[in-house]
PyMOL Python script that loads the backbone (N, CA, C, O; Angstrom):
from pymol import cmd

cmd.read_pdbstr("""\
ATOM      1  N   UNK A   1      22.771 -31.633  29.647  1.00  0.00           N
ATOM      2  CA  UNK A   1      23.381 -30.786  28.669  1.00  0.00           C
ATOM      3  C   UNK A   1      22.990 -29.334  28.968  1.00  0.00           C
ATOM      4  O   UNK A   1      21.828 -29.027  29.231  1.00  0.00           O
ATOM      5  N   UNK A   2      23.918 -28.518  28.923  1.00  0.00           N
ATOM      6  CA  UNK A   2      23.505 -26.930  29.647  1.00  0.00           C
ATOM      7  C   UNK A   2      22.952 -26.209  27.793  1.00  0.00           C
ATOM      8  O   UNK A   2      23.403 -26.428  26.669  1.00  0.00           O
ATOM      9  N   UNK A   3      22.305 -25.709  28.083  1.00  0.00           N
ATOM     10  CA  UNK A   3      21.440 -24.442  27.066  1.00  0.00           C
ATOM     11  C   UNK A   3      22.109 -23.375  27.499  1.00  0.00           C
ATOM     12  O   UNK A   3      22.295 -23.035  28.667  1.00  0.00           O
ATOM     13  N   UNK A   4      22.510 -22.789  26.385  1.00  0.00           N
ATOM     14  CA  UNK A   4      23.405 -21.704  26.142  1.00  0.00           C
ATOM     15  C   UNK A   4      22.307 -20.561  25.492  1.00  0.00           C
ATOM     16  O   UNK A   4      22.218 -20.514  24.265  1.00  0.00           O
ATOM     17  N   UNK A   5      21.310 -19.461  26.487  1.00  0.00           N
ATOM     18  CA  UNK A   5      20.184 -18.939  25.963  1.00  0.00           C
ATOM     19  C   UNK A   5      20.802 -17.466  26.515  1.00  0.00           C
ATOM     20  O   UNK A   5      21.448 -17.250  27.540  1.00  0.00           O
ATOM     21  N   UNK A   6      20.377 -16.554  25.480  1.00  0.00           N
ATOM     22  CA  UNK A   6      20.760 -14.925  25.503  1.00  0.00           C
ATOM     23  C   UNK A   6      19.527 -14.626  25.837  1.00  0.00           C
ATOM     24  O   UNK A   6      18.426 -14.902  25.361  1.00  0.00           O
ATOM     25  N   UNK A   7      20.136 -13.615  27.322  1.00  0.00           N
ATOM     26  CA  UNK A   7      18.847 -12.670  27.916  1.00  0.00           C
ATOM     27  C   UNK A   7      18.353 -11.768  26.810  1.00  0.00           C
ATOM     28  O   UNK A   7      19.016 -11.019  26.093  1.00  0.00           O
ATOM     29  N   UNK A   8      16.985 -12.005  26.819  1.00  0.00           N
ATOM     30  CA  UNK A   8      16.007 -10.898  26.155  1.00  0.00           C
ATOM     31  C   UNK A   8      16.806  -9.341  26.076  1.00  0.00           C
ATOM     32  O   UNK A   8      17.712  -9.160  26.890  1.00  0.00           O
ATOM     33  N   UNK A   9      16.598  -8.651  25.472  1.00  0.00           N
ATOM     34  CA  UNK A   9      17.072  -7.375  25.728  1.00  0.00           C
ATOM     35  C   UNK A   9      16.020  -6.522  26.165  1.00  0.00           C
ATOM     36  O   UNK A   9      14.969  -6.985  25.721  1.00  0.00           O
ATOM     37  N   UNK A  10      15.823  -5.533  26.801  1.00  0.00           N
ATOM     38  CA  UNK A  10      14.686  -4.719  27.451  1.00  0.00           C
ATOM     39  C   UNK A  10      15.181  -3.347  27.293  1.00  0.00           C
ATOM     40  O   UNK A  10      16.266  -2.943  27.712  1.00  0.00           O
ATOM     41  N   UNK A  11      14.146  -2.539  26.544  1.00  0.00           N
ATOM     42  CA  UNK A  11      14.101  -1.443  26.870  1.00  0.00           C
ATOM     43  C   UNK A  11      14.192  -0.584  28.064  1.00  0.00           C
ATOM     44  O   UNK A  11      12.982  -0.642  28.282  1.00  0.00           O
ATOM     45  N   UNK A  12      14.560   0.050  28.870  1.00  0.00           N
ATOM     46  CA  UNK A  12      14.268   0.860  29.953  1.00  0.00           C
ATOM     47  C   UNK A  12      13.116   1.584  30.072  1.00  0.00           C
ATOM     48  O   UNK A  12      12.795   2.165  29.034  1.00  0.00           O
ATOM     49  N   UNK A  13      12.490   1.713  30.882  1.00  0.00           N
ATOM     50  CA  UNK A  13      11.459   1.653  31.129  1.00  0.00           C
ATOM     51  C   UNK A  13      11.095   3.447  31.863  1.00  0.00           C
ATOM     52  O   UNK A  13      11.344   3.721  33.037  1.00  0.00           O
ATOM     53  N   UNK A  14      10.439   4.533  30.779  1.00  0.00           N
ATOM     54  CA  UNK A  14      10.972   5.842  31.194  1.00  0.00           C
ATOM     55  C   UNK A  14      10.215   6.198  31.774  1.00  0.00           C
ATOM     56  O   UNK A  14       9.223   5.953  31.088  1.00  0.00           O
ATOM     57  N   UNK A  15       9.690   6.938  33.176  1.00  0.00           N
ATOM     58  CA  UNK A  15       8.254   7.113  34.022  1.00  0.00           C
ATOM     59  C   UNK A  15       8.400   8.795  33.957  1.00  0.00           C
ATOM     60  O   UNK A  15       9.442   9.424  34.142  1.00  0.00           O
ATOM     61  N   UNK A  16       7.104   9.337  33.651  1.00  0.00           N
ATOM     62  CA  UNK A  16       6.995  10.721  33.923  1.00  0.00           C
ATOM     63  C   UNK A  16       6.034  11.238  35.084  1.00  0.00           C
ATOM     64  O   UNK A  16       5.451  12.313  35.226  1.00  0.00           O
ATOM     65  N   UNK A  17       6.073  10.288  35.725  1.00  0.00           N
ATOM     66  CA  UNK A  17       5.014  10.516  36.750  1.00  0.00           C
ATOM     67  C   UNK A  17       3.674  10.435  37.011  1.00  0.00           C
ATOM     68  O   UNK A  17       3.192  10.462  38.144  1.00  0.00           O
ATOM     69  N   UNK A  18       2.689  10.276  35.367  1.00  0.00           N
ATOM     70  CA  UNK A  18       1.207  10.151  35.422  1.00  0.00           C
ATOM     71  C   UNK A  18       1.544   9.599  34.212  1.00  0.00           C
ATOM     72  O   UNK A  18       2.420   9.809  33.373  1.00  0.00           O
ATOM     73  N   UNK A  19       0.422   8.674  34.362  1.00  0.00           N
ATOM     74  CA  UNK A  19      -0.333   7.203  33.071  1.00  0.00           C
ATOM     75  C   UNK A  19      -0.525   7.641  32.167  1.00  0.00           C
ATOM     76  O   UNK A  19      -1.414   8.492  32.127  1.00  0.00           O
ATOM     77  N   UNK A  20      -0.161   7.470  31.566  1.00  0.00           N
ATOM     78  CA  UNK A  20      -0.836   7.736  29.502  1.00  0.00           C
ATOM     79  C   UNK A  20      -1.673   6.952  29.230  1.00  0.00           C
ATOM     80  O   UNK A  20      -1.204   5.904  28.786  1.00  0.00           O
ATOM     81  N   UNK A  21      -3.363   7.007  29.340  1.00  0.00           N
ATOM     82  CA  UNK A  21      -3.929   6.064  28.399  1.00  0.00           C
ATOM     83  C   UNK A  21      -3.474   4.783  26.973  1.00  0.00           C
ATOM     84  O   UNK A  21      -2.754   4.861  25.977  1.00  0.00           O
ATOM     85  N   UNK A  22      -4.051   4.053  27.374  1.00  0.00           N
ATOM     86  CA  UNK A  22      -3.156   3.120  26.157  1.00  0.00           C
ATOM     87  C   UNK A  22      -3.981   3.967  24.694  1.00  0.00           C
ATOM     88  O   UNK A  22      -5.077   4.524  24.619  1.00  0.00           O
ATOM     89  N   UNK A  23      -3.023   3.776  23.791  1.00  0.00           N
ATOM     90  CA  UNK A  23      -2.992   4.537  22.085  1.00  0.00           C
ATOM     91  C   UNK A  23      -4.049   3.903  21.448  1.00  0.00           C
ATOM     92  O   UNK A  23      -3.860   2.696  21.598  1.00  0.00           O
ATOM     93  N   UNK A  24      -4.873   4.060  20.933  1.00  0.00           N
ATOM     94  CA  UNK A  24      -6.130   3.672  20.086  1.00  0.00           C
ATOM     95  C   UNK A  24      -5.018   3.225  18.910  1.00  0.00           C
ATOM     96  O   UNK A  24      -3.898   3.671  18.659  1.00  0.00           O
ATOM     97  N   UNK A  25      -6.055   1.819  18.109  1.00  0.00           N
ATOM     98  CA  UNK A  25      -5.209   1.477  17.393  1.00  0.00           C
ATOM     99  C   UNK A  25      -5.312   1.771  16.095  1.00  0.00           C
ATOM    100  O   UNK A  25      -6.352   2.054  15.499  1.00  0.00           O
ATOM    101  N   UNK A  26      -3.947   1.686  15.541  1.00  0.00           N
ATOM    102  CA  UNK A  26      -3.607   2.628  14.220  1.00  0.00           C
ATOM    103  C   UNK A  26      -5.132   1.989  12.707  1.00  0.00           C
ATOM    104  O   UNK A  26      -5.309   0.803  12.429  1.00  0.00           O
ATOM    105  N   UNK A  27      -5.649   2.755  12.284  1.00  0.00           N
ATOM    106  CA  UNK A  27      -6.766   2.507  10.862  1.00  0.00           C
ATOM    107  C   UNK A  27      -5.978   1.897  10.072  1.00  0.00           C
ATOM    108  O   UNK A  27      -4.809   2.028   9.710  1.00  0.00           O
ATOM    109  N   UNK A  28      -6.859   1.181   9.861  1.00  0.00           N
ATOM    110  CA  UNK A  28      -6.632  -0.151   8.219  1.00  0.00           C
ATOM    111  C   UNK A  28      -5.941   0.810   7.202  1.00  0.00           C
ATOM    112  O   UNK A  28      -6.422   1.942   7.146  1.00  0.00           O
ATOM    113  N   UNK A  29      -5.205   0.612   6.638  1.00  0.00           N
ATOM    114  CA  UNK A  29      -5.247   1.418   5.570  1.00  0.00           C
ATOM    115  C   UNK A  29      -5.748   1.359   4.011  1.00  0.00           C
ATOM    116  O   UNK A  29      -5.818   2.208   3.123  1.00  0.00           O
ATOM    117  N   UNK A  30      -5.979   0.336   4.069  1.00  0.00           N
ATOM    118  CA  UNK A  30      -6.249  -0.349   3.111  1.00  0.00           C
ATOM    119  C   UNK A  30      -8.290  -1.185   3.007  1.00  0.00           C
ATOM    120  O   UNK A  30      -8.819  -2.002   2.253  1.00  0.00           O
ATOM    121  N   UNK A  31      -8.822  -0.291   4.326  1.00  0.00           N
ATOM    122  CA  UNK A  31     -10.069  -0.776   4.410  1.00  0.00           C
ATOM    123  C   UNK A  31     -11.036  -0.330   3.507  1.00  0.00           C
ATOM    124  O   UNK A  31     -10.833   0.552   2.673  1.00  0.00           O
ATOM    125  N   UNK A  32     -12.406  -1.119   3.714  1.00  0.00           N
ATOM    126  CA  UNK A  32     -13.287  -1.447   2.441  1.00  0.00           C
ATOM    127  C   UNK A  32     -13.659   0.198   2.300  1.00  0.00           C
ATOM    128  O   UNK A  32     -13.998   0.637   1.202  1.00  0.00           O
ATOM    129  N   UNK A  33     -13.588   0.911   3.262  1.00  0.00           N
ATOM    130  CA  UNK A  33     -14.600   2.314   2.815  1.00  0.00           C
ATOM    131  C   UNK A  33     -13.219   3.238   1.817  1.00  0.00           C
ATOM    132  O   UNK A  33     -13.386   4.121   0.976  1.00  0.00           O
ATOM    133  N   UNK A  34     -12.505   2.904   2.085  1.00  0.00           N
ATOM    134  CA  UNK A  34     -10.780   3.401   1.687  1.00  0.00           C
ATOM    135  C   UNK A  34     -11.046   2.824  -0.139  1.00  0.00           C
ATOM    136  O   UNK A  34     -10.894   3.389  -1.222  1.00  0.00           O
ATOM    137  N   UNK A  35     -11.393   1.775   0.173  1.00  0.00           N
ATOM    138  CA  UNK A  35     -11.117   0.768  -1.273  1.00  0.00           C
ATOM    139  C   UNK A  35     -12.270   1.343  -2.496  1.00  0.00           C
ATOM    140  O   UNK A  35     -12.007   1.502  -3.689  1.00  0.00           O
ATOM    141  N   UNK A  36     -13.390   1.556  -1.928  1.00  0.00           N
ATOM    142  CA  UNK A  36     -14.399   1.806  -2.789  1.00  0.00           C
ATOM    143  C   UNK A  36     -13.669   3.313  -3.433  1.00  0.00           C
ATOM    144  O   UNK A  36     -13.442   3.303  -4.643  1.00  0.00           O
ATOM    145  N   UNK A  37     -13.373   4.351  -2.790  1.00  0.00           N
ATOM    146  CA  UNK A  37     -13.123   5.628  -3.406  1.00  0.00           C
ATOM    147  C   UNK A  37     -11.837   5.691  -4.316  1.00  0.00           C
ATOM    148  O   UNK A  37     -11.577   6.678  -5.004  1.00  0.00           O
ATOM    149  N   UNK A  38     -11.065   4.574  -4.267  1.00  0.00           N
ATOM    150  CA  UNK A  38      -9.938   3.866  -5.324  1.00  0.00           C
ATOM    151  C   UNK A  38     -10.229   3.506  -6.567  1.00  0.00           C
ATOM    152  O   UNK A  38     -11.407   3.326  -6.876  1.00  0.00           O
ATOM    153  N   UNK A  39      -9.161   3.332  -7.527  1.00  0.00           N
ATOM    154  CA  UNK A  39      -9.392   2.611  -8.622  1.00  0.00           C
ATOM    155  C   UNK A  39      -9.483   1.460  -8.194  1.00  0.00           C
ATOM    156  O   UNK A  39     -10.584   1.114  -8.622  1.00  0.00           O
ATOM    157  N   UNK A  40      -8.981   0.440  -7.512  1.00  0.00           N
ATOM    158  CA  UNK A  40      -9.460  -0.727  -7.254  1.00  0.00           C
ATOM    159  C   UNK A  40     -10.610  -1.197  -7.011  1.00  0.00           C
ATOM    160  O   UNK A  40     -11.029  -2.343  -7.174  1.00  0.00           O
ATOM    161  N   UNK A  41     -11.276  -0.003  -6.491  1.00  0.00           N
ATOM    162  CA  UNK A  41     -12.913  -0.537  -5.920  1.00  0.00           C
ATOM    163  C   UNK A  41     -14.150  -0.115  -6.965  1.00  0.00           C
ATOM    164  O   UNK A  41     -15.374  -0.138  -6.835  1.00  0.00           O
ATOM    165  N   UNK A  42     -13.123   0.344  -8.242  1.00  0.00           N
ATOM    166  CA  UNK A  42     -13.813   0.399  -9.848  1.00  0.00           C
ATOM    167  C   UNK A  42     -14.597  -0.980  -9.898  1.00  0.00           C
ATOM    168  O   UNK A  42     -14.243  -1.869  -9.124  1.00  0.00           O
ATOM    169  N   UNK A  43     -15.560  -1.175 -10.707  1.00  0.00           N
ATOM    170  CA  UNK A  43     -15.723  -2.296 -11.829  1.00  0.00           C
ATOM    171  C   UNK A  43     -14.948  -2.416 -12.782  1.00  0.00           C
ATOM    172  O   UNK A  43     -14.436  -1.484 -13.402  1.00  0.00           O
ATOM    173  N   UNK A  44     -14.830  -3.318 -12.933  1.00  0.00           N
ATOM    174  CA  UNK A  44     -13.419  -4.048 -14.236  1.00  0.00           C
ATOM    175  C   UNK A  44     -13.741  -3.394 -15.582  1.00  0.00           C
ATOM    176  O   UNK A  44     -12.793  -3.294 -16.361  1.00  0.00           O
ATOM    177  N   UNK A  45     -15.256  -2.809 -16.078  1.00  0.00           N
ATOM    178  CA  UNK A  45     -14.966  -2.194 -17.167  1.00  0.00           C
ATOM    179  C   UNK A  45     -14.868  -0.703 -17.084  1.00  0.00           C
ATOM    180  O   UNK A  45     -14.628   0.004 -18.062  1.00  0.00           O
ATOM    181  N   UNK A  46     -15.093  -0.196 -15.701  1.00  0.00           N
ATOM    182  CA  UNK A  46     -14.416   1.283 -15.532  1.00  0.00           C
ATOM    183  C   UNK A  46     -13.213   1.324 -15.324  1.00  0.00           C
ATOM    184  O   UNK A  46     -12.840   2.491 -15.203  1.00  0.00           O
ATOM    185  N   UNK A  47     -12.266   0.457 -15.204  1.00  0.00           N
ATOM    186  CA  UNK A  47     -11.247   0.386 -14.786  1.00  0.00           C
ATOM    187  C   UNK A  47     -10.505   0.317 -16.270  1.00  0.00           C
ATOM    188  O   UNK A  47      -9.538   1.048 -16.484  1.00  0.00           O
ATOM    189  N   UNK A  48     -10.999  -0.590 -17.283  1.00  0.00           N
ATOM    190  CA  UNK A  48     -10.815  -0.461 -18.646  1.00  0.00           C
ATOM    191  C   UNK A  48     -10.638   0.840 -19.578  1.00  0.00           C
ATOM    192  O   UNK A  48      -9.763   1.451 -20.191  1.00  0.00           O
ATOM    193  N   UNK A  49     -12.279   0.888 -19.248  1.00  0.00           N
ATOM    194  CA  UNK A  49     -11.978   2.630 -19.722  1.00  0.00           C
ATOM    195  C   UNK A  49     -11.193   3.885 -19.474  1.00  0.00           C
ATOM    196  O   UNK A  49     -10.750   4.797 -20.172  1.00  0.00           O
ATOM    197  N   UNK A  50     -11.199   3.541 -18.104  1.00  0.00           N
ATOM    198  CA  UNK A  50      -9.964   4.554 -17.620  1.00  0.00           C
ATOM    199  C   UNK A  50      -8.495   4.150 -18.143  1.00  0.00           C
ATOM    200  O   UNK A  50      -7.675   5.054 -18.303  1.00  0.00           O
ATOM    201  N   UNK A  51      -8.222   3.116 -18.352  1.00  0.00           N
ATOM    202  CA  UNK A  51      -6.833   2.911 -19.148  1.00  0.00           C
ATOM    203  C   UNK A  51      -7.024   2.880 -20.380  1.00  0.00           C
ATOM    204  O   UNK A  51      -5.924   3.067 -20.901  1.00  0.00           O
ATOM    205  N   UNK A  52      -8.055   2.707 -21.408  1.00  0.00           N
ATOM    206  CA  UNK A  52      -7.595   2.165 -22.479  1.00  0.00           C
ATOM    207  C   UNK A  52      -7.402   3.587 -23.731  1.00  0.00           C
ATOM    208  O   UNK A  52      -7.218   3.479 -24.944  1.00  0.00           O
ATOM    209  N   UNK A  53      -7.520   4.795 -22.941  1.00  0.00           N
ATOM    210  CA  UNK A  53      -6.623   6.111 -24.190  1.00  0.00           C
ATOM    211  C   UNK A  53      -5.258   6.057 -23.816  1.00  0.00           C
ATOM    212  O   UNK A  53      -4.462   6.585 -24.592  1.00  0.00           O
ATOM    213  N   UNK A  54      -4.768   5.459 -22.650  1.00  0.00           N
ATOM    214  CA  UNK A  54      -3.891   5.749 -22.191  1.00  0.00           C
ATOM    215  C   UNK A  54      -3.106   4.451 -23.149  1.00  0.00           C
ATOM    216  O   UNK A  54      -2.279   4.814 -23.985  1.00  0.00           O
ATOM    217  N   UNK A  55      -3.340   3.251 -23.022  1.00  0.00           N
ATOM    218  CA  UNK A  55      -3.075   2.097 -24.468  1.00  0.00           C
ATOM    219  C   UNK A  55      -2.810   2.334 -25.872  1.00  0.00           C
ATOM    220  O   UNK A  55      -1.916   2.057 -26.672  1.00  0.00           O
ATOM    221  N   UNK A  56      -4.721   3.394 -25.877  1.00  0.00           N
ATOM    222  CA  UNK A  56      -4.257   3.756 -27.772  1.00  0.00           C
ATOM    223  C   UNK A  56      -3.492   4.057 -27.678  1.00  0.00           C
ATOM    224  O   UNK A  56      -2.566   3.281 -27.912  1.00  0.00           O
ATOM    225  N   UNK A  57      -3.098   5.827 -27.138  1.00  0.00           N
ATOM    226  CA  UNK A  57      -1.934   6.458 -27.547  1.00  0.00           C
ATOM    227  C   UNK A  57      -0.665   5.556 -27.387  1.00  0.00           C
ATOM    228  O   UNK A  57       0.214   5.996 -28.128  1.00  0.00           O
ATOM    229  N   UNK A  58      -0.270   4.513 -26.729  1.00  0.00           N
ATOM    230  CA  UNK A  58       0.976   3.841 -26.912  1.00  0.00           C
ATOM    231  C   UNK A  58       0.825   2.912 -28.231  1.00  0.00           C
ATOM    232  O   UNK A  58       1.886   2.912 -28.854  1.00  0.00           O
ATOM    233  N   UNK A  59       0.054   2.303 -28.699  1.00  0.00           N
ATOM    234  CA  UNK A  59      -0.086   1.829 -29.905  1.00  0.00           C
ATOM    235  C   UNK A  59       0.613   2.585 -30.750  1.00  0.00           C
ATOM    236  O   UNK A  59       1.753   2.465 -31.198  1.00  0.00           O
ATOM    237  N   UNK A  60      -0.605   3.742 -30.982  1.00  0.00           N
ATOM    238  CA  UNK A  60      -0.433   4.401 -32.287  1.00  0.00           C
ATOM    239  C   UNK A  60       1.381   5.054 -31.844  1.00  0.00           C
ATOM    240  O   UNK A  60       2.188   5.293 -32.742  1.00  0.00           O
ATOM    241  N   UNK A  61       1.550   5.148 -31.103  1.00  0.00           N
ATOM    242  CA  UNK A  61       3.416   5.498 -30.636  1.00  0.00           C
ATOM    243  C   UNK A  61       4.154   4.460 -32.008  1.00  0.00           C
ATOM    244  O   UNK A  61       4.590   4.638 -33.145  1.00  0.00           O
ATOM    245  N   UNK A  62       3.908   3.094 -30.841  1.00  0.00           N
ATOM    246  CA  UNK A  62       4.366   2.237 -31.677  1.00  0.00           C
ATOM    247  C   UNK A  62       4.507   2.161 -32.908  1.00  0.00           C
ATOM    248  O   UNK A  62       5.552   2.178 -33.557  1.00  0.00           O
ATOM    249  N   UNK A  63       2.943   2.033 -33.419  1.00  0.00           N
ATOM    250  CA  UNK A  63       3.121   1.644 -34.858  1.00  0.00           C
ATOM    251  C   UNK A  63       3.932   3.283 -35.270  1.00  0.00           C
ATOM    252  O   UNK A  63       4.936   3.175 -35.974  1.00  0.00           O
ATOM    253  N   UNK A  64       3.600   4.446 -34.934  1.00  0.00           N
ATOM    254  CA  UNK A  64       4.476   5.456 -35.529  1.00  0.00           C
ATOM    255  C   UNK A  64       5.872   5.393 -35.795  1.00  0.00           C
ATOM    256  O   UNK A  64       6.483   6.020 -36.660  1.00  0.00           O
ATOM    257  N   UNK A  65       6.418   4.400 -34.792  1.00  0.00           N
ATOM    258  CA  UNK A  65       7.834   4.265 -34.347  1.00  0.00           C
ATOM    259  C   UNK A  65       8.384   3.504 -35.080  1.00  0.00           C
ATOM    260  O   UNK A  65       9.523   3.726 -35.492  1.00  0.00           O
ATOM    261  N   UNK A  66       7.447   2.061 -35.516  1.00  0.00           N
ATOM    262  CA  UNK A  66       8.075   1.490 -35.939  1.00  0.00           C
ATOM    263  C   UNK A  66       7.790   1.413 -37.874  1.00  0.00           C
ATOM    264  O   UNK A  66       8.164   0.440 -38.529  1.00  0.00           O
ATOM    265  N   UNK A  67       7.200   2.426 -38.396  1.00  0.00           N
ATOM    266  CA  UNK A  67       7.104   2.621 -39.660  1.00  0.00           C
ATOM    267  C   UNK A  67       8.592   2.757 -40.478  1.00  0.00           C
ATOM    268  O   UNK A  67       9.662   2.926 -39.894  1.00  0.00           O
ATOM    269  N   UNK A  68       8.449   2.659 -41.810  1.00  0.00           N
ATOM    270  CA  UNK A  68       9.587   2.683 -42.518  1.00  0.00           C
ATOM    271  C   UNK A  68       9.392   4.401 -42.745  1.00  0.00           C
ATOM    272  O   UNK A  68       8.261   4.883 -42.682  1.00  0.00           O
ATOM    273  N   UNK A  69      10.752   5.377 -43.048  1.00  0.00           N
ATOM    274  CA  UNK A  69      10.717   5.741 -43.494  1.00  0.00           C
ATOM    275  C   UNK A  69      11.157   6.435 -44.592  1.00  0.00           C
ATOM    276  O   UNK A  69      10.394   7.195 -45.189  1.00  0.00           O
TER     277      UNK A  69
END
""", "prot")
cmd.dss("prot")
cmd.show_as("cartoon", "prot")
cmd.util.cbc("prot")
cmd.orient("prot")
């Protein structure tokens, strides 16, 4: 039975005459020394505190909003 397979496609291959060192590879972005200076790399009750005026004031919104008047 013949296999019916599509040649790879290839870039061309562009020479300028002298080697380029190979590229150092691209930083984590998301690594542990990255993480600590984040809110993520808070403790769970600094992370609290830092949201929770940002909560009241939607509360007290609420209940403002939803009063009779």
């Amino acid at each position: 039975m013949p296999q019916n397979h599509l040649p790879h496609a290839t870039l061309p291959q562009v020479h300028s005459g002298h080697a380029h060192p190979p590229s150092p590879p691209l930083p984590n972005t998301l690594g542990r020394s990255q993480l600590v200076n984040s809110v993520l790399g808070w403790p769970a009750w600094q992370r609290l505190l830092a949201v929770l005026p940002v909560l009241c004031l939607l509360w007290l919104a609420v209940a403002w909003a939803s009063r009779e008047v």
